[in-house]
PDB file of N, CA, C and O in Angstrom:
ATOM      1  N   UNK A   1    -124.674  37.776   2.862  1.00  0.00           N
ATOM      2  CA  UNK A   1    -125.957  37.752   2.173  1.00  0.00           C
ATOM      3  C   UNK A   1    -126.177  39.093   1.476  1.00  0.00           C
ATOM      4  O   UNK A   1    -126.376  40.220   1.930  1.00  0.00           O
ATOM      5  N   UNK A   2    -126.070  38.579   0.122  1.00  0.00           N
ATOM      6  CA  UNK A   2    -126.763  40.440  -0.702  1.00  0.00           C
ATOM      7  C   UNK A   2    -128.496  39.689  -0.986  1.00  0.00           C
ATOM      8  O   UNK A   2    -128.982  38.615  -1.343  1.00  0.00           O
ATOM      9  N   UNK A   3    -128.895  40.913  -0.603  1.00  0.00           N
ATOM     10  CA  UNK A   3    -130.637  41.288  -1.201  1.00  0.00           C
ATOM     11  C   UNK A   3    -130.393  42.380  -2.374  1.00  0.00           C
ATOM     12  O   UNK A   3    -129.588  43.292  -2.559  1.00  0.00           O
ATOM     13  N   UNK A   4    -131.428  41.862  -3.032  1.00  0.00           N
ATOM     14  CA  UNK A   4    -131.650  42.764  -4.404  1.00  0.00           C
ATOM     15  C   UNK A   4    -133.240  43.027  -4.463  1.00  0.00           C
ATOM     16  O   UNK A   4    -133.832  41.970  -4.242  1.00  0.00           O
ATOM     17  N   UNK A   5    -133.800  43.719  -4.609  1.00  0.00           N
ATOM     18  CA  UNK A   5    -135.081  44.781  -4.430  1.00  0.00           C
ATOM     19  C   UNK A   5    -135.350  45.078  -5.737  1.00  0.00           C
ATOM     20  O   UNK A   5    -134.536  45.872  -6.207  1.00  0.00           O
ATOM     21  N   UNK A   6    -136.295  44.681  -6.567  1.00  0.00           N
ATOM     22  CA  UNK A   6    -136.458  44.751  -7.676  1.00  0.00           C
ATOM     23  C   UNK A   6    -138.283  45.053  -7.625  1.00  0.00           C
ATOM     24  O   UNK A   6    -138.994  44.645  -6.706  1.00  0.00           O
ATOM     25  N   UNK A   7    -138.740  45.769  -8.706  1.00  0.00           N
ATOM     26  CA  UNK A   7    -139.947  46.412  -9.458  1.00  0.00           C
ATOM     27  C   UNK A   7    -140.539  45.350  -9.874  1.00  0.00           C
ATOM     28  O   UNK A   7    -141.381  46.027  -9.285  1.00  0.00           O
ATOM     29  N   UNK A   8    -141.088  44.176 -10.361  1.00  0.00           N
ATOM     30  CA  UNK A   8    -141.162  43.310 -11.539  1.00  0.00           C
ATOM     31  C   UNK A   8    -140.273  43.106 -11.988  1.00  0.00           C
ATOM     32  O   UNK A   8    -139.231  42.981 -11.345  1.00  0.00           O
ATOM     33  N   UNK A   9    -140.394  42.940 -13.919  1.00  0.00           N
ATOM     34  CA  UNK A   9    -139.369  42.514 -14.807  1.00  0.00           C
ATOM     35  C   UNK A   9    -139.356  43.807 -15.949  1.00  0.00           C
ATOM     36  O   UNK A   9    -139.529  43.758 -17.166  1.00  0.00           O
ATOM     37  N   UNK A  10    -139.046  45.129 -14.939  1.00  0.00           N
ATOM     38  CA  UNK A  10    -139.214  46.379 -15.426  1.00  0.00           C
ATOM     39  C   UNK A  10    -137.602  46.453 -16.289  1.00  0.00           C
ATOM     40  O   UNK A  10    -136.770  45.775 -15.685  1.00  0.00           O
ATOM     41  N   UNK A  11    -137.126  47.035 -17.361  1.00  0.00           N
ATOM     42  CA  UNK A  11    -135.822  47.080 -17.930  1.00  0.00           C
ATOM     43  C   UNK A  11    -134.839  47.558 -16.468  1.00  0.00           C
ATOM     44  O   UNK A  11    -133.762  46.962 -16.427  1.00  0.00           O
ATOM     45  N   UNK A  12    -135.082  48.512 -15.334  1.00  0.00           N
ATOM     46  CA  UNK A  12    -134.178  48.768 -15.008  1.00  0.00           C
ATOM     47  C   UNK A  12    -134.094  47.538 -13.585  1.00  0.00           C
ATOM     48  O   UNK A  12    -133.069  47.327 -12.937  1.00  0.00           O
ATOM     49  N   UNK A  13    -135.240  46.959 -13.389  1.00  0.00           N
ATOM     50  CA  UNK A  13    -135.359  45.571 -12.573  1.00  0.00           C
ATOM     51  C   UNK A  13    -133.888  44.867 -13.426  1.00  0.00           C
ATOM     52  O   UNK A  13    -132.700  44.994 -13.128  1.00  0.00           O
ATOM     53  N   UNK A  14    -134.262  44.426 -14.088  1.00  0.00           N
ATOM     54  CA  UNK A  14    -133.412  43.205 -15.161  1.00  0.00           C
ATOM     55  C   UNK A  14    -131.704  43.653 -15.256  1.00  0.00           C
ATOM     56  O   UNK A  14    -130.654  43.041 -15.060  1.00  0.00           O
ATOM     57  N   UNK A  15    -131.981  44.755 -15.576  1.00  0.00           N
ATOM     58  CA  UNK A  15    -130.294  45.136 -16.137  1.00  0.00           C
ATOM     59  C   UNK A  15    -129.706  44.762 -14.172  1.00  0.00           C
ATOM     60  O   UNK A  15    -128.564  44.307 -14.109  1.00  0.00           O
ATOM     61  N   UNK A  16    -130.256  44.903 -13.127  1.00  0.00           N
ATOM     62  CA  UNK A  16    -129.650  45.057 -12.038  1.00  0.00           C
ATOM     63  C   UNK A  16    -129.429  43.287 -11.586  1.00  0.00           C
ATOM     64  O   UNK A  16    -128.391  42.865 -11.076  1.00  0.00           O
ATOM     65  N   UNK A  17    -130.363  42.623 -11.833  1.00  0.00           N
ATOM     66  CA  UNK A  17    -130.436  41.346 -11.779  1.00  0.00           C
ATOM     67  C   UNK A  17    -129.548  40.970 -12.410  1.00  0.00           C
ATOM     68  O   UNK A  17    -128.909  40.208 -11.684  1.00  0.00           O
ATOM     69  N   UNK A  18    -128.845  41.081 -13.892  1.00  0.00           N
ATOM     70  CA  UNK A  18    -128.236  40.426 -14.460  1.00  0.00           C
ATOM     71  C   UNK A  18    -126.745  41.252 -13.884  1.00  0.00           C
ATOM     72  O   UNK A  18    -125.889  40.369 -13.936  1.00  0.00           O
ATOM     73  N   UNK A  19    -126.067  42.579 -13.353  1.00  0.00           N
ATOM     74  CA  UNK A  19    -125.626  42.834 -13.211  1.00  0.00           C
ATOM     75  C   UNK A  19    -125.052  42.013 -12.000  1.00  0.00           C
ATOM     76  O   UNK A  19    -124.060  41.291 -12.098  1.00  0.00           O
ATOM     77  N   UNK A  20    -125.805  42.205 -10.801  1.00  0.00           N
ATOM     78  CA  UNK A  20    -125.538  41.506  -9.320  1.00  0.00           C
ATOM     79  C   UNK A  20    -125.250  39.779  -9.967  1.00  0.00           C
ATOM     80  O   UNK A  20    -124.528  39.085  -9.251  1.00  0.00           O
ATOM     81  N   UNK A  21    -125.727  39.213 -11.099  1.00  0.00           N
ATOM     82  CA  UNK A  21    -125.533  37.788 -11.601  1.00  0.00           C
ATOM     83  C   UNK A  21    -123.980  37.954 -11.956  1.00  0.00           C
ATOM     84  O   UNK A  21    -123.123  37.288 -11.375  1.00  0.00           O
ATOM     85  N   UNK A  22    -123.738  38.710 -12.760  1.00  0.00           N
ATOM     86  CA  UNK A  22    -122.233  38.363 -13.257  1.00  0.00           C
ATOM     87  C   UNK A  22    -121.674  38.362 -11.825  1.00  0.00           C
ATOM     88  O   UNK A  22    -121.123  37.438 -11.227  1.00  0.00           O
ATOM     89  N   UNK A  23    -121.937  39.585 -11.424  1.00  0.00           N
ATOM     90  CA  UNK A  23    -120.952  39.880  -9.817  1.00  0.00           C
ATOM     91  C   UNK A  23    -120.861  38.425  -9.120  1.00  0.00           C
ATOM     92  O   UNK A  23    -119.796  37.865  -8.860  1.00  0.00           O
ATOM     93  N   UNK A  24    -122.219  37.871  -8.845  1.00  0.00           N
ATOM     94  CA  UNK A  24    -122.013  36.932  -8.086  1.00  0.00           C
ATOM     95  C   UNK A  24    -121.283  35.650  -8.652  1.00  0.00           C
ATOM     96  O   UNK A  24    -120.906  34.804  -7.841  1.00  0.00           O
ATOM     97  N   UNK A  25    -121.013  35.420 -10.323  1.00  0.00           N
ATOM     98  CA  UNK A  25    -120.300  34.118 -10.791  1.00  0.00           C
ATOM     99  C   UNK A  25    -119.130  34.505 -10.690  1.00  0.00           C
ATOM    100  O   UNK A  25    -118.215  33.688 -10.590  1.00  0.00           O
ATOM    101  N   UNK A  26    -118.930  35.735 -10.694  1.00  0.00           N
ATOM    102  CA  UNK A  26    -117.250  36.061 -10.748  1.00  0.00           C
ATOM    103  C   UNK A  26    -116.473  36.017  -9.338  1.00  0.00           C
ATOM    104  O   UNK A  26    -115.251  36.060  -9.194  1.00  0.00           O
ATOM    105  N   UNK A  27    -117.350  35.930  -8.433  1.00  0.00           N
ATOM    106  CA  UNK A  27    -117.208  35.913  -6.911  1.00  0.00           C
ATOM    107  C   UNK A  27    -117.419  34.296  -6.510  1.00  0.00           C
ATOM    108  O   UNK A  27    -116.876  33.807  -5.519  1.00  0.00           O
ATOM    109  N   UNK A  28    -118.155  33.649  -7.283  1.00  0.00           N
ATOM    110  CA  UNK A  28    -118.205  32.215  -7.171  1.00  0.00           C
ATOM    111  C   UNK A  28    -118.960  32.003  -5.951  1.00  0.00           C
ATOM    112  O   UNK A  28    -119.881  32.776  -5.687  1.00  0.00           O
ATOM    113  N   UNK A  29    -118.659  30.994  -5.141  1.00  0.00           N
ATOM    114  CA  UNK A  29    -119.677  30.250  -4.037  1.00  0.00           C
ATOM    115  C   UNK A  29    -119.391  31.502  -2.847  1.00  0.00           C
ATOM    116  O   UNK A  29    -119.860  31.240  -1.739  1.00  0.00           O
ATOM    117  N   UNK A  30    -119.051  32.126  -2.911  1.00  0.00           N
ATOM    118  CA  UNK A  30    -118.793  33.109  -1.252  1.00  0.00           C
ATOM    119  C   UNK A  30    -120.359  34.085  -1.455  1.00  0.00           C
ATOM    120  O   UNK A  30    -121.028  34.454  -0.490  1.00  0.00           O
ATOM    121  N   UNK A  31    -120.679  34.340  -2.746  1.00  0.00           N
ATOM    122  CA  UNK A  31    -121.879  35.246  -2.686  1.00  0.00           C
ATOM    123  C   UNK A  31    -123.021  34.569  -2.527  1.00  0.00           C
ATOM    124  O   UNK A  31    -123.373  33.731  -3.357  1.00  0.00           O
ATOM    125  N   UNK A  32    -123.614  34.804  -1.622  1.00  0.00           N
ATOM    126  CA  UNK A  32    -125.293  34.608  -1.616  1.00  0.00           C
ATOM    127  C   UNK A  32    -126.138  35.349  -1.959  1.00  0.00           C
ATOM    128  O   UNK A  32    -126.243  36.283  -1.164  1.00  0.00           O
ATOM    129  N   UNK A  33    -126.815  35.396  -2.777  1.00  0.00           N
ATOM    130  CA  UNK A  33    -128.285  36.444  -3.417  1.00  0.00           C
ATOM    131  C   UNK A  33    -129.303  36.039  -3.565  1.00  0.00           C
ATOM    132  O   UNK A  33    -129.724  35.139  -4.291  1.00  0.00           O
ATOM    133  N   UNK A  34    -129.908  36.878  -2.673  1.00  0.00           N
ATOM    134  CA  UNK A  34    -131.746  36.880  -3.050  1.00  0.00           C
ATOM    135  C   UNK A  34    -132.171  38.169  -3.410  1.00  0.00           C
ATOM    136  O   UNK A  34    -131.895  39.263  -2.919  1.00  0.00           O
ATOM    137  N   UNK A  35    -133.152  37.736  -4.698  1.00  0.00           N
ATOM    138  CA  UNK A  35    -133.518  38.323  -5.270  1.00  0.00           C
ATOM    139  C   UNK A  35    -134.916  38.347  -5.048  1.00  0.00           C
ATOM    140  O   UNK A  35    -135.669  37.375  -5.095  1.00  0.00           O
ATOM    141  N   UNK A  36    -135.262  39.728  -4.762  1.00  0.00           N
ATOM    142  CA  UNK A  36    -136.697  39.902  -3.950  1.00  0.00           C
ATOM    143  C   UNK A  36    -137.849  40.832  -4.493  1.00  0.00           C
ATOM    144  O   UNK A  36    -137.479  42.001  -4.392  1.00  0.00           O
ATOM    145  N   UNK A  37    -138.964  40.743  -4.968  1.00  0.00           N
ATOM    146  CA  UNK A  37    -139.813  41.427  -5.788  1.00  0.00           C
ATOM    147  C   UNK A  37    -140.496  42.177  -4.991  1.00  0.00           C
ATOM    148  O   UNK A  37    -141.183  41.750  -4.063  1.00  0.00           O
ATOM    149  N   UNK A  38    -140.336  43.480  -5.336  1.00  0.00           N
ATOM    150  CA  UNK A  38    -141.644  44.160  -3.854  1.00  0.00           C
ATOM    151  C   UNK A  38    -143.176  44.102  -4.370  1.00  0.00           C
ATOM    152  O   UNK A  38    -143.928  44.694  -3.595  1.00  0.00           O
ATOM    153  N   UNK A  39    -143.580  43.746  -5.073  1.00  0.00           N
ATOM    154  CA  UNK A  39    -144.919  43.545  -6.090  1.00  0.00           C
ATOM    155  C   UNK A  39    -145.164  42.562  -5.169  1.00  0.00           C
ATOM    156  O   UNK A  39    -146.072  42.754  -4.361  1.00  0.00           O
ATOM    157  N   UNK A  40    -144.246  41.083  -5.116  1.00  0.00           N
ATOM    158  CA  UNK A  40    -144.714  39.844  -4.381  1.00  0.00           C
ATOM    159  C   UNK A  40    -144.801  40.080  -2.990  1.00  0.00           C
ATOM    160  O   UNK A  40    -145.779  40.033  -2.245  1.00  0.00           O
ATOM    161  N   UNK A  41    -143.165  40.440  -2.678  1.00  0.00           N
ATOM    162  CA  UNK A  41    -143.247  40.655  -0.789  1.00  0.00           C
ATOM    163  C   UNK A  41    -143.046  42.080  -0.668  1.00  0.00           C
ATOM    164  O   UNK A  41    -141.967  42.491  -1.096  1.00  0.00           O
ATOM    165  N   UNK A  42    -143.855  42.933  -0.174  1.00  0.00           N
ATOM    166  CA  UNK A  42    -143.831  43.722  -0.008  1.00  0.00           C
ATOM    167  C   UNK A  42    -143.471  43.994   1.426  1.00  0.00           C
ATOM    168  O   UNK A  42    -142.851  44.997   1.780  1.00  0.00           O
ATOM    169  N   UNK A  43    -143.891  43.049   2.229  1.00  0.00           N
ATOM    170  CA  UNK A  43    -143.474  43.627   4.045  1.00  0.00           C
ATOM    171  C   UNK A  43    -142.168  42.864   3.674  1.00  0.00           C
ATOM    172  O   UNK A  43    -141.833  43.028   4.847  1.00  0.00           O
ATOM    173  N   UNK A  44    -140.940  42.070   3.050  1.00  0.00           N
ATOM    174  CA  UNK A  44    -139.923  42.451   3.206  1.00  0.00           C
ATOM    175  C   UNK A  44    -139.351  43.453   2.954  1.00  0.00           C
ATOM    176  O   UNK A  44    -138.492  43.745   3.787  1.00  0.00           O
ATOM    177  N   UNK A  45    -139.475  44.191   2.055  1.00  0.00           N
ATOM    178  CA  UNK A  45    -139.533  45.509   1.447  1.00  0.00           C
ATOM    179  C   UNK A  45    -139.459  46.403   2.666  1.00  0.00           C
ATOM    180  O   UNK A  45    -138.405  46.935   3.016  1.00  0.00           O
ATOM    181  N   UNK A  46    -140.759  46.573   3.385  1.00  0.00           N
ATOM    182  CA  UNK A  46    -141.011  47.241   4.519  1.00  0.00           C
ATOM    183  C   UNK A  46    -139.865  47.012   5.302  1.00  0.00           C
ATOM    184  O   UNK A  46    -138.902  47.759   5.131  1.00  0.00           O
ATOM    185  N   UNK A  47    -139.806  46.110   6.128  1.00  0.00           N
ATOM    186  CA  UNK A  47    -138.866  45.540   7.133  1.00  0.00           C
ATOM    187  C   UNK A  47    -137.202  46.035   6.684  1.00  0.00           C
ATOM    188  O   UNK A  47    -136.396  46.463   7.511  1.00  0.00           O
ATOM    189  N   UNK A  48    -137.010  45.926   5.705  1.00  0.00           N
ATOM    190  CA  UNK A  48    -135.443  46.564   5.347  1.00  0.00           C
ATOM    191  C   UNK A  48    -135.695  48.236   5.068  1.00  0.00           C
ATOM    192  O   UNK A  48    -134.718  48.969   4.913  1.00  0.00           O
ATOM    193  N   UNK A  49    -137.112  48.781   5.017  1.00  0.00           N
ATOM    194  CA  UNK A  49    -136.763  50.236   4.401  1.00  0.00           C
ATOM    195  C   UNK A  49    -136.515  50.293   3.230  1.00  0.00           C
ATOM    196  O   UNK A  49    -135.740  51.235   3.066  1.00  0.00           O
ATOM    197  N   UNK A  50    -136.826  49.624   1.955  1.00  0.00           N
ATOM    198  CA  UNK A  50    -136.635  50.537   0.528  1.00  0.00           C
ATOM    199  C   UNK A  50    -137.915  50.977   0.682  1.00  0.00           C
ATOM    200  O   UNK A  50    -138.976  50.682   1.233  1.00  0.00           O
ATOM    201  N   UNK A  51    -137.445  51.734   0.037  1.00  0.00           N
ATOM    202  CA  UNK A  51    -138.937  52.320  -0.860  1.00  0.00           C
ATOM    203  C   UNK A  51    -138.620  52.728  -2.375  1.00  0.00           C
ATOM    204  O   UNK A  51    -139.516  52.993  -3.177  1.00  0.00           O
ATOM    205  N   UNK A  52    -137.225  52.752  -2.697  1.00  0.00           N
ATOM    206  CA  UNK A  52    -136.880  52.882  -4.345  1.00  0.00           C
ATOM    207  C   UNK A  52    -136.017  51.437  -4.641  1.00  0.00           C
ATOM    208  O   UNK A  52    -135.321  50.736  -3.907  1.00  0.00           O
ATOM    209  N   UNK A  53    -136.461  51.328  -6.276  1.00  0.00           N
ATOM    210  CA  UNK A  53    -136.227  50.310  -6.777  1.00  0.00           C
ATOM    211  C   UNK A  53    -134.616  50.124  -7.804  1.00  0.00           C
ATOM    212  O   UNK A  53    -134.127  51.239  -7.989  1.00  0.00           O
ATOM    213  N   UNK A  54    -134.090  49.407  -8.210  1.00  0.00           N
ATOM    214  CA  UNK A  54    -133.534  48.535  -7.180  1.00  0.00           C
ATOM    215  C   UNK A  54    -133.007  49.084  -6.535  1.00  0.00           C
ATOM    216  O   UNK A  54    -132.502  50.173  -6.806  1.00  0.00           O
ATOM    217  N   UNK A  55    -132.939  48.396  -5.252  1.00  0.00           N
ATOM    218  CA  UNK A  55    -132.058  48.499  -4.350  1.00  0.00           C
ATOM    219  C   UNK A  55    -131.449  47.467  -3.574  1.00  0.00           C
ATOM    220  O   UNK A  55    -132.063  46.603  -2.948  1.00  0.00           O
ATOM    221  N   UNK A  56    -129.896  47.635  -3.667  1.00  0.00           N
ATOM    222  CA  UNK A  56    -129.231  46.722  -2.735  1.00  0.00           C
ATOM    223  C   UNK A  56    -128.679  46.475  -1.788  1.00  0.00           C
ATOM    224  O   UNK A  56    -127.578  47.027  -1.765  1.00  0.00           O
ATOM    225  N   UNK A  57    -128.935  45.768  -0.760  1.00  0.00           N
ATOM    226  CA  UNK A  57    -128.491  45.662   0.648  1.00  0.00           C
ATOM    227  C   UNK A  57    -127.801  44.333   1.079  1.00  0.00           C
ATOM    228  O   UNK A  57    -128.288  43.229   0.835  1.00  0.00           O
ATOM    229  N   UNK A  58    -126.653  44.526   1.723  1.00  0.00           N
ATOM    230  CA  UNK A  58    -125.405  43.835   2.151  1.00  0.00           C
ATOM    231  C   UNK A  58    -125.448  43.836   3.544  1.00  0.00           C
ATOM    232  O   UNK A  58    -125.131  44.968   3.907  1.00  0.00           O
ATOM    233  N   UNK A  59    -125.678  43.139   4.476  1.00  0.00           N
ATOM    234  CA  UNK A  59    -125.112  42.895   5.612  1.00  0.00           C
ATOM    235  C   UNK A  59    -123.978  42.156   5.838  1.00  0.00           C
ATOM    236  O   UNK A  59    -123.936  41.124   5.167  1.00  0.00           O
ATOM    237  N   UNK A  60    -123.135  42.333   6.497  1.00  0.00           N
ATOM    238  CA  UNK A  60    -121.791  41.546   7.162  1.00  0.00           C
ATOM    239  C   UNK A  60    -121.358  42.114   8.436  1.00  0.00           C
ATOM    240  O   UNK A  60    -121.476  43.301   8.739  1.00  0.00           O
ATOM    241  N   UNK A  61    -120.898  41.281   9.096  1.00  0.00           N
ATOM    242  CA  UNK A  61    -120.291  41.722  10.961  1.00  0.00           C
ATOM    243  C   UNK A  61    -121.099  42.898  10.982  1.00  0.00           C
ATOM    244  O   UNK A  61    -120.491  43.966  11.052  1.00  0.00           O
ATOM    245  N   UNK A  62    -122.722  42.925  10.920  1.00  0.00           N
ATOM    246  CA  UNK A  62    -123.090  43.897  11.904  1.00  0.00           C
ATOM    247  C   UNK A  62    -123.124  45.313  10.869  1.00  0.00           C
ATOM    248  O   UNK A  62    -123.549  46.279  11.504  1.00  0.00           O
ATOM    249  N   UNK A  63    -122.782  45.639   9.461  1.00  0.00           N
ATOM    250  CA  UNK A  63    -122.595  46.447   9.035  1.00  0.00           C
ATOM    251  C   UNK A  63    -123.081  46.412   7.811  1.00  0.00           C
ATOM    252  O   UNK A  63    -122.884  45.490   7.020  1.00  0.00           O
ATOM    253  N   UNK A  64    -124.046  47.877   7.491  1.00  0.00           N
ATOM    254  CA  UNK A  64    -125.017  47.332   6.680  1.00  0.00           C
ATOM    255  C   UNK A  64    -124.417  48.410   5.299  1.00  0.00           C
ATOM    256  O   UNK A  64    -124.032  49.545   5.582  1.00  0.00           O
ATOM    257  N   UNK A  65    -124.390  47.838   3.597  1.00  0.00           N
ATOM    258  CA  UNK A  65    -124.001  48.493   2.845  1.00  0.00           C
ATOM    259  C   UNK A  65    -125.843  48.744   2.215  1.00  0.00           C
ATOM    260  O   UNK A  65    -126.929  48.226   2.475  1.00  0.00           O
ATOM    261  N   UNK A  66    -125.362  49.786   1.331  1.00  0.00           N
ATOM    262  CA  UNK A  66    -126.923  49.857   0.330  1.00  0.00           C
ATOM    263  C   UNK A  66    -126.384  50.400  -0.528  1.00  0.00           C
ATOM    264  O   UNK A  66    -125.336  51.042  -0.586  1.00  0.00           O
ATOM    265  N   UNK A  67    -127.328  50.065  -1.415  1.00  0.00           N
ATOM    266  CA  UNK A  67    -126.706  50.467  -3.321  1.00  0.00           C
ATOM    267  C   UNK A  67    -128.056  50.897  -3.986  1.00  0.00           C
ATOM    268  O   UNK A  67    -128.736  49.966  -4.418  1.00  0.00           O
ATOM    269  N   UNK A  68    -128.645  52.407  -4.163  1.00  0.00           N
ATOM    270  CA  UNK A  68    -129.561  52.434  -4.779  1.00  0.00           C
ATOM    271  C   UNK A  68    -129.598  52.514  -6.291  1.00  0.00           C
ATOM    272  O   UNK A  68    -128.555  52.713  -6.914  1.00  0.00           O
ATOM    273  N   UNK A  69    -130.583  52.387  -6.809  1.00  0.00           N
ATOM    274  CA  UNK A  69    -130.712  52.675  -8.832  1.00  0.00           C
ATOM    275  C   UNK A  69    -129.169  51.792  -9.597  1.00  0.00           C
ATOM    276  O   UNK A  69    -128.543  50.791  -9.248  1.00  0.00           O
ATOM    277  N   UNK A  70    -129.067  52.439 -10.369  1.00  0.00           N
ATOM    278  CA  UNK A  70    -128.424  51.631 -11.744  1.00  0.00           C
ATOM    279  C   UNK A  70    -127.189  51.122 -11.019  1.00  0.00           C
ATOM    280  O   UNK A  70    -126.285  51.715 -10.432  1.00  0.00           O
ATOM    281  N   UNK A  71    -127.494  49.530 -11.299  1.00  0.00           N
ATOM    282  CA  UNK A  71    -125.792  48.710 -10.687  1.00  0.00           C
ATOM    283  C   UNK A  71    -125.295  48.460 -12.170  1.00  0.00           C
ATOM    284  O   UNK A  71    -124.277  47.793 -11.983  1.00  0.00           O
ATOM    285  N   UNK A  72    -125.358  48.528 -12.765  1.00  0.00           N
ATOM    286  CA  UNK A  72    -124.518  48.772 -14.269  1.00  0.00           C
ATOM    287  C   UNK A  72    -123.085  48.475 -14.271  1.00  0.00           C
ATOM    288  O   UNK A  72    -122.404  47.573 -14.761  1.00  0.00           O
ATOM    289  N   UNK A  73    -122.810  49.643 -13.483  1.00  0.00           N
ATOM    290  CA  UNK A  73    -121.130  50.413 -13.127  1.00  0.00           C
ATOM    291  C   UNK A  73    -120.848  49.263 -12.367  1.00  0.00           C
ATOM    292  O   UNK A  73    -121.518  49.066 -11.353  1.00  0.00           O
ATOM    293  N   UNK A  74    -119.886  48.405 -12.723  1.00  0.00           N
ATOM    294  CA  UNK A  74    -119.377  47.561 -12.170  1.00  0.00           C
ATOM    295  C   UNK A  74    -118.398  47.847 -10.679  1.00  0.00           C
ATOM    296  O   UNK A  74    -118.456  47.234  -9.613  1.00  0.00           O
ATOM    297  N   UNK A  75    -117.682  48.782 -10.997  1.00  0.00           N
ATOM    298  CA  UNK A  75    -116.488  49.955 -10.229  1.00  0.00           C
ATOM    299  C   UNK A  75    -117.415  50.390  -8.962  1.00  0.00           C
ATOM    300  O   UNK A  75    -117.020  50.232  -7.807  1.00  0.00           O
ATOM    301  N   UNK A  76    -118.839  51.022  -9.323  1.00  0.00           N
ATOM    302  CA  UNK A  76    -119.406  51.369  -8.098  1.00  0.00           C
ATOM    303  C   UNK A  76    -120.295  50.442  -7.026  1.00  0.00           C
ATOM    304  O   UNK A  76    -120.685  50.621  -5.872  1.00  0.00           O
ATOM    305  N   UNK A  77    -120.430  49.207  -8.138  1.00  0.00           N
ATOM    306  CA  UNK A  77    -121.525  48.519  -7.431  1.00  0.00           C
ATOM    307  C   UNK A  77    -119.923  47.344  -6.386  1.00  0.00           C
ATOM    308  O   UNK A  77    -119.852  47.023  -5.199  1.00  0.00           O
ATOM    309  N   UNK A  78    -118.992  47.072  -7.520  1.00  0.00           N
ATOM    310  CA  UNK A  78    -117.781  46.687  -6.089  1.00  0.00           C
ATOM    311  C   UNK A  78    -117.394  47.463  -5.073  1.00  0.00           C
ATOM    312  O   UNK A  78    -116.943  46.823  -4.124  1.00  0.00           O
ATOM    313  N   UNK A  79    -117.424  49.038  -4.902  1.00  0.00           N
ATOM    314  CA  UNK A  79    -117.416  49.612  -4.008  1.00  0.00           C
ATOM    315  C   UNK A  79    -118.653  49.517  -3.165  1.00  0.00           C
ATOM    316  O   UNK A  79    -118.426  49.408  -1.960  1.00  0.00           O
ATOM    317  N   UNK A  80    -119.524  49.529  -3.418  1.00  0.00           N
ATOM    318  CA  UNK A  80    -120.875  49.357  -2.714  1.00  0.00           C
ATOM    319  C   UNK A  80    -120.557  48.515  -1.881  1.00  0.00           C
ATOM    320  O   UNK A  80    -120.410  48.947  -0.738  1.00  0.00           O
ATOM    321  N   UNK A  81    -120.339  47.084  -2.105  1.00  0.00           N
ATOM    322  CA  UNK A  81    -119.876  46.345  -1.007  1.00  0.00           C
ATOM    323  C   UNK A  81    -118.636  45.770  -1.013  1.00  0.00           C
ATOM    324  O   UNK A  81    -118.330  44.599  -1.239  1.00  0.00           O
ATOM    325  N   UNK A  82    -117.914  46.766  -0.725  1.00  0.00           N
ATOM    326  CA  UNK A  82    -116.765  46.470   0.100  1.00  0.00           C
ATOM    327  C   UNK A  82    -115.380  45.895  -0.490  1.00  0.00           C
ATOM    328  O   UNK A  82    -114.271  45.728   0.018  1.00  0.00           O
ATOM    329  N   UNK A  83    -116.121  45.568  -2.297  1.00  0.00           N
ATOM    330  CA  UNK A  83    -114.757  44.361  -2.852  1.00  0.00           C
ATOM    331  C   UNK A  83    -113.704  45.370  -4.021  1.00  0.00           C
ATOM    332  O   UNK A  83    -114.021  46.307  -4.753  1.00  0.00           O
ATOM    333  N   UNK A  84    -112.507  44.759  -3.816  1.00  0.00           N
ATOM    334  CA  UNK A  84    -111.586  45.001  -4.519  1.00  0.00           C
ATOM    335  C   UNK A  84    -111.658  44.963  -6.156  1.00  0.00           C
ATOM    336  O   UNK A  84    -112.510  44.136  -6.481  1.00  0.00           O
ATOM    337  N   UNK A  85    -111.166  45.463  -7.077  1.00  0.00           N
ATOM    338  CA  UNK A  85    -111.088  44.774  -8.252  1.00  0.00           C
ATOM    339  C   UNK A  85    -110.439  43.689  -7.957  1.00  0.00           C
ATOM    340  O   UNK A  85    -109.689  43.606  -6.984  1.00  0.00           O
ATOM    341  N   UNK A  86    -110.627  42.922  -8.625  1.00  0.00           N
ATOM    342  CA  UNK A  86    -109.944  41.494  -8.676  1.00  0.00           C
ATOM    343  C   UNK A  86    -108.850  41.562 -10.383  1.00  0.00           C
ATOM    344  O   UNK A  86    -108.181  40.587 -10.726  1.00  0.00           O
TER     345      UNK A  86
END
């Protein structure tokens, strides 16, 4: 499961949304994403600890990744969690 932590539909909200989107078609059915507004839910927000926007969080076996500000960089946001170039 990736979470994505987004502002509204602020430019640097969007560019991260559409970024984590390619990631996830190119990864096909193994990625799950929710995409989460802290404007709307804010005590999820709370409950994971952001407090800066976007931000992304990966859990797997117990081990938690985070990716703050610009996922752009394709190279860093696959290191973020864990994947190879393909």
């Amino acid at each position: 499961m990736i979470r994505l932590y987004i502002s509204g539909a602020t430019p640097r909200s969007t560019r991260a949304v559409e970024a984590l989107k390619a990631l996830a078609e190119e990864l096909g059915e193994s990625c799950e994403v929710e995409i989460i507004d802290v404007y709307q839910q804010a005590a999820r927000a709370r409950q994971d600890n952001v407090l800066v926007t976007p931000t992304l969080i990966e859990r797997s076996r117990g081990a938690v990744r985070r990716l703050v500000g610009d996922l752009s960089d394709s190279r860093r946001l696959r290191a973020a969690l864990g994947l190879a170039k393909v």
